[in-house]
N, C-alpha and C positions, 0 to 999 in steps of 0.2 A: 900087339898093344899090351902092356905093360899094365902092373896095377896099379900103379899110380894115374896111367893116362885115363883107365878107364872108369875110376871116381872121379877126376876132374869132372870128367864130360859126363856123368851125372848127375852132377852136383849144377852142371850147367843148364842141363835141361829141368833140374827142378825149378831152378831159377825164373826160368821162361813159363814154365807151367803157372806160375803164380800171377804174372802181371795181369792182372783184367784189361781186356780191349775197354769196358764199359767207363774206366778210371780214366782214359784218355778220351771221354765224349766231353763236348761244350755244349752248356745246357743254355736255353733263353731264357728269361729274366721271366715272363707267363708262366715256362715249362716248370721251372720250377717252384716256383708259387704255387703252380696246380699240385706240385708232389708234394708240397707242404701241405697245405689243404688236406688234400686226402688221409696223409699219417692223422692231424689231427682231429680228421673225422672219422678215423680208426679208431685213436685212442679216444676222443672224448666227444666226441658226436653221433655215436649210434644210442646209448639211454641218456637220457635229462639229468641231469647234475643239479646238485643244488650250493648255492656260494650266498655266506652275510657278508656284509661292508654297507660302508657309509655313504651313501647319496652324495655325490659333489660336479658339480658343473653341471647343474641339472636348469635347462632353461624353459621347460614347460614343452605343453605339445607342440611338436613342429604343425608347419601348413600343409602340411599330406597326410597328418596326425600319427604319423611317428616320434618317438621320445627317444633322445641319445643323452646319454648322460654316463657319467664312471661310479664304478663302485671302490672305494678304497678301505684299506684298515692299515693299521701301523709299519708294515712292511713291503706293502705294494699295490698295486692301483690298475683295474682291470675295465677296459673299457665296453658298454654294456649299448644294446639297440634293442629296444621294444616297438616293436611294429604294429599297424593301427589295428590289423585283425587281432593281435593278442592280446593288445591293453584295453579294446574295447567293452572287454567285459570285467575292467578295473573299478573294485568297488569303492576305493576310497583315492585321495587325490594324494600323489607324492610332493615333496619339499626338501629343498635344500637341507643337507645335515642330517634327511631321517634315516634310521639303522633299518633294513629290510634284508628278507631273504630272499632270494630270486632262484627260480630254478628254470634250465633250459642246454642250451646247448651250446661249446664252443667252435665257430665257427672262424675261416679267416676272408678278411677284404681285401681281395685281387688286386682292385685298382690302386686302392690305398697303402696295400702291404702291411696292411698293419690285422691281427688276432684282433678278433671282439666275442662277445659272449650275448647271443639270441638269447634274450629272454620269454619264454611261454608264461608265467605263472610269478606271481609276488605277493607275499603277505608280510606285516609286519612282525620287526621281532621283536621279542618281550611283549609288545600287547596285541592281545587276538584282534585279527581281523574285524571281525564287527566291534566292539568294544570302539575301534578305531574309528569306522564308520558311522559311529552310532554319536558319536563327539563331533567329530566333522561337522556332520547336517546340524548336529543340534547348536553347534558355534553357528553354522552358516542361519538359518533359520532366528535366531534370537537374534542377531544384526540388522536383519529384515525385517525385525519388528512382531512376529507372530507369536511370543511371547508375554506383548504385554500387556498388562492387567487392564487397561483403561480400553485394550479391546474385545474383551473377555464380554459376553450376555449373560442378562441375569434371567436365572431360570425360573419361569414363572409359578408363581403362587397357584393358581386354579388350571386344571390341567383336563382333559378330556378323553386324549389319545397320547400316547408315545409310542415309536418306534425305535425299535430295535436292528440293531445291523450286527449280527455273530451266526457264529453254525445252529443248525436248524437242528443236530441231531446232539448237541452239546449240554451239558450242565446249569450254562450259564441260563438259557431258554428258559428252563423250566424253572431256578430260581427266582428271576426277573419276575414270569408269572407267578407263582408263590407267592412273593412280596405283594406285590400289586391286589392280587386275589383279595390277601390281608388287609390290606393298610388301607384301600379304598377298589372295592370291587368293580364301579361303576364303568372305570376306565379302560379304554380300548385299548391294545397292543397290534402294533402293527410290525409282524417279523418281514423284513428281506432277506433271507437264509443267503450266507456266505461262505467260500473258504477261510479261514482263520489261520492258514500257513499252506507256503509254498510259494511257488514262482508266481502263479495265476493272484493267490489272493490278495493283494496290495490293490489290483485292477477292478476286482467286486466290491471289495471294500469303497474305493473311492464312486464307483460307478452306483453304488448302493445309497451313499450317502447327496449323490448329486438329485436321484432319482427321486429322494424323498424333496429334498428340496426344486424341486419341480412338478414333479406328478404329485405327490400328496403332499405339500408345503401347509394350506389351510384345515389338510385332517390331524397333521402333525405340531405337536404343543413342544415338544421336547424330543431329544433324539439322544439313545444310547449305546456306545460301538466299543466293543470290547471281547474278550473272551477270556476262558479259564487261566489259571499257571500252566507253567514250562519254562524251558530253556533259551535261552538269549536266540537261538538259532531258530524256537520256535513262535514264538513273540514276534519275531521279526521283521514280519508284515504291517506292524503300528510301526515300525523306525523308515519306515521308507517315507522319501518326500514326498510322494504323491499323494500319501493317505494325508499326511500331516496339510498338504494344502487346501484338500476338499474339506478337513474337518477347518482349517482358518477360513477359508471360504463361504461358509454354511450361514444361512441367514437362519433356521433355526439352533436355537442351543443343544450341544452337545455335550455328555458327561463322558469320560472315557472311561472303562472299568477293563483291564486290561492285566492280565497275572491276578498275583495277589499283594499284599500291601508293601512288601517290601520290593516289587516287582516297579520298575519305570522305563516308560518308551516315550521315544516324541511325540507321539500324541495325547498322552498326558498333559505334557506340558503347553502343547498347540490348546488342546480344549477348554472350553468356557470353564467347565467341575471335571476335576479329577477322583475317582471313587476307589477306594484301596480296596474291593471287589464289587462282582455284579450285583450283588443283595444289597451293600449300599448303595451302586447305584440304581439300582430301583425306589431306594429308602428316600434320596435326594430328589428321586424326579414325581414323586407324587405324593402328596400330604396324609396325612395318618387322619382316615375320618373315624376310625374307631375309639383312638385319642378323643376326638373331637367332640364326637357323640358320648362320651364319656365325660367331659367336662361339659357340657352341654347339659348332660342329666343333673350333675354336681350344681350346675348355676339354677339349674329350673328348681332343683330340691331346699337350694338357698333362698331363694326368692320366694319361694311357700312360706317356708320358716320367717322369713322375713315380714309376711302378709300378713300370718296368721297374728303375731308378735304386735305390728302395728293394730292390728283388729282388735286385738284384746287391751291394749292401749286406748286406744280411742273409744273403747265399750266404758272401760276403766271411767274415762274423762265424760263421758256423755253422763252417764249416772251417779257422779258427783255433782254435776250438773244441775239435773232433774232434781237436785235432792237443796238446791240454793232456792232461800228464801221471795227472790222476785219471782221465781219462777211457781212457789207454792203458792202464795198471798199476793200476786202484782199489784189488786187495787186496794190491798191497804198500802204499800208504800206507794203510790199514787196519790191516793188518798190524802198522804200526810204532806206531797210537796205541794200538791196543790192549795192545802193549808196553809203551809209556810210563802207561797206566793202572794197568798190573798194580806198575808199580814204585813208583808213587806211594800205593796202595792196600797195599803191603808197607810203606813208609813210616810211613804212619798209623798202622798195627796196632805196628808198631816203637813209637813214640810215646809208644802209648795203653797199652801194656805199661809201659816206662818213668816214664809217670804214676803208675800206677797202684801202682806197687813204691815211688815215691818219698811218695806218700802213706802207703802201710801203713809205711813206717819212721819217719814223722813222731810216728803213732799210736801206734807200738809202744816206741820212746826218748823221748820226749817227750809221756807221756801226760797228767800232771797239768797239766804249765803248758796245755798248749790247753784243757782244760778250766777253768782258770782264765780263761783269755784271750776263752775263752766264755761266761763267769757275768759275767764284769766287761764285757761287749759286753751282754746279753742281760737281765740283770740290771732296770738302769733302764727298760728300754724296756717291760720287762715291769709294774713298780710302775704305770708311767704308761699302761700300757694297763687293767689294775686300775680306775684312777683317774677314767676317762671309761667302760670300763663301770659305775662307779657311778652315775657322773652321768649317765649317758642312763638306768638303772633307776629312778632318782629321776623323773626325766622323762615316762618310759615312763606313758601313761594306762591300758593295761592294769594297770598296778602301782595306781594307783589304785582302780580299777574292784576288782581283789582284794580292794581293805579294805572293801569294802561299798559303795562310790560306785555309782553308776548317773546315763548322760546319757539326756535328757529331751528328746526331737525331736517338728516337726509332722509333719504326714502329707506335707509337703515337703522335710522331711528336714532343714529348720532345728533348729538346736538353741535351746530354750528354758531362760532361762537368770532368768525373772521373771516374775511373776504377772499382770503387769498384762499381757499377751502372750496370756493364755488367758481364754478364755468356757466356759461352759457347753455343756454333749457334744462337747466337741474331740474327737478321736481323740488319741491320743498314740502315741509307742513308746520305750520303756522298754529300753536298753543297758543290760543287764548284764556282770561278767566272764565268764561263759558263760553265750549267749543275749541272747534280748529276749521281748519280750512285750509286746501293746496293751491299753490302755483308756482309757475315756473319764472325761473329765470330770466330776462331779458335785456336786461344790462347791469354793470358791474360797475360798482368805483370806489373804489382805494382812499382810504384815508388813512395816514401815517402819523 
């Protein structure tokens, strides 16, 4: 063999060493899907990945309560499953169009053939998660109506007992009492020590607030749930609906005092009075008697002053008084009206004497003409009095009834006055000029 022959036939068997038997297998349409699979749960399904994009074809939770929906951004478009165990601890609801981040794993669907991306985890992007949540309930919630003012209690004026629903070992506690101590001692505080953050406390809180209104509804005048400042994350226990519904629930009034004044949760805005802290609200839920008692001193001090004032007035007026001549001398000005009566009552008699004498001379010289003067007065008036006593004698139905008439009444007192008016055994009664007298009917006849 020659050296030529013997690189050929190397060159041949290198040839052959290369071909993989594997390159000439036929795979099943499963088998290889399974090998895709696996590469890409190689590459990207052994840690959680995290991918943003836009919510789109998003139709709500299915009826097994799984969610399928895509996420897109400008260049491509990844089709996404979230499954009922992972989204059921979804705090807030998604929507068509919103921008989230999702982290999880990608996985591919066999049957389907088609890559999708398991979702474990989503929050929104650009606005934090509660921030989110905290809008959500509070749109959803005012829709409902548990915002508005015309269902809001007014918190009473005369107060007894309030209770209190916040941590037992907290700030708030001891302020509330402080205030209360101050403003009106007398009143009773009745604490339900609660968590004020965490998982557990949204469930004491509401449980706290049902219990007052139940077990002590009639020792309870007003009710205050709230606690210190913190952070959105720790607050967070007043943004949960459940709190927010036992406090719209509550047949006593509730002030919320919750953060501090720049601080706001749903239940602020759920409750009857929102207090921008706890020391206010203790200030709102029970009346300032030290105020009170202070103004109270203020009017009794005024009203002295006032007494004394009109006393010295009326001293003033009484012995100005005592000091007026009727009251020195009465029976000399007695005295003198009684004089002046007696001369005025001589007067009279004087008068009435003089009348009296100027008449009888009237009488006695001058008798005929006034007696003319009298006939020619008295005369006419007399004709025409004459003259309408005739005419009311004419009138007069007595004067009638004398000449024989008689009126003719039912047993109603009507007067019958025509035949066709009467039937057979009417009663009647019969007016005469002196008397009457009944009877009946027994025959009837018509004259026309």
């Amino acid at each position: 063999m020659d050296l030529f022959e013997y690189a050929e036939k190397t060159q041949q068997q290198k040839q052959e060493k290369k071909i993989d038997p594997e390159s000439r297998k036929i795979y099943g349409v499963g088998e290889l899907t399974s090998g895709i699979k696996q590469l890409l749960k190689q590459s990207y399904g052994i840690k959680k990945i995290w991918v943003r994009g836009e919510i789109s074809n998003y139709r709500g939770r299915h009826q097994s309560g799984h969610m399928y929906f895509k996420l897109k951004d400008e260049q491509a478009v990844l089709t996404c499953v979230f499954f009922r165990s992972a989204n059921a601890k979804l705090k807030f609801e998604l929507s068509e169009g919103m921008e989230i981040i999702v982290g999880g794993r990608i996985d591919l669907w066999e049957k389907g053939g088609n890559y999708q991306f398991t979702i474990e985890d989503v929050m929104p992007a650009g606005v934090g998660e509660l921030h989110l949540r905290f809008e959500q309930l509070k749109k959803k919630l005012q829709q409902e109506g548990l915002f508005d003012q015309n269902k809001k209690q007014t918190l009473p004026q005369s107060v007894e007992s309030i209770g209190v629903v916040t941590s037992a070992t907290g700030a708030v506690i001891r302020d509330i009492i402080h205030v209360v101590r101050h403003r009106c001692p007398y009143v009773k505080i009745l604490l339900y020590p609660v968590s004020v953050q965490g998982d557990n406390a949204q469930h004491e809180i509401s449980q706290a607030i049902e219990w007052f209104n139940t077990v002590a509804r009639d020792q309870t005048d007003v009710l205050i749930v709230g606690r210190g400042g913190g952070s959105m994350e720790d607050l967070w226990a007043f943004n949960e609906e459940k709190v927010a519904r036992a406090i719209s629930e509550s047949k006593i009034p509730i002030i919320s005092a919750v953060g501090h004044q720049t601080d706001f949760t749903v239940a602020d805005f759920v409750a009857d009075q929102r207090a921008a802290t706890p020391s206010q609200a203790a200030e709102l839920a029970v009346p300032d008697m030290v105020s009170f008692y202070e103004e109270a001193q203020a009017l009794m001090h005024a009203m002295f002053d006032y007494i004394v004032l009109k006393k010295e007035h009326l001293s003033q007026r009484l012995e100005k008084l005592l000091k007026a001549r009727v009251l020195q001398d009465p029976y000399e000005i007695l005295g003198m009206k009684v004089q002046r009566l007696d001369l005025l009552k001589d007067k009279l008699m004087q008068m009435g004497k003089e009348n009296v004498l100027v008449k009888k001379r009237l009488f006695e010289h001058y008798p005929m003409k006034l007696k003319l003067l009298l006939e020619q007065c008295v005369q006419p008036k007399k004709a025409k009095f004459e003259n309408f006593a005739g005419q009311l004698s004419a009138l007069n139905p007595l004067a009638i009834l004398e000449r024989g008439y008689s009126v003719v009444k039912d047993q109603k007192g009507k007067i019958i006055s025509k035949t066709q008016n009467l039937k057979k055994e009417d009663i009647l009664q019969i007016h005469m000029f002196k008397g009457e007298f009944e009877c009946q009917v027994t025959k009837i006849k018509s004259n026309n």
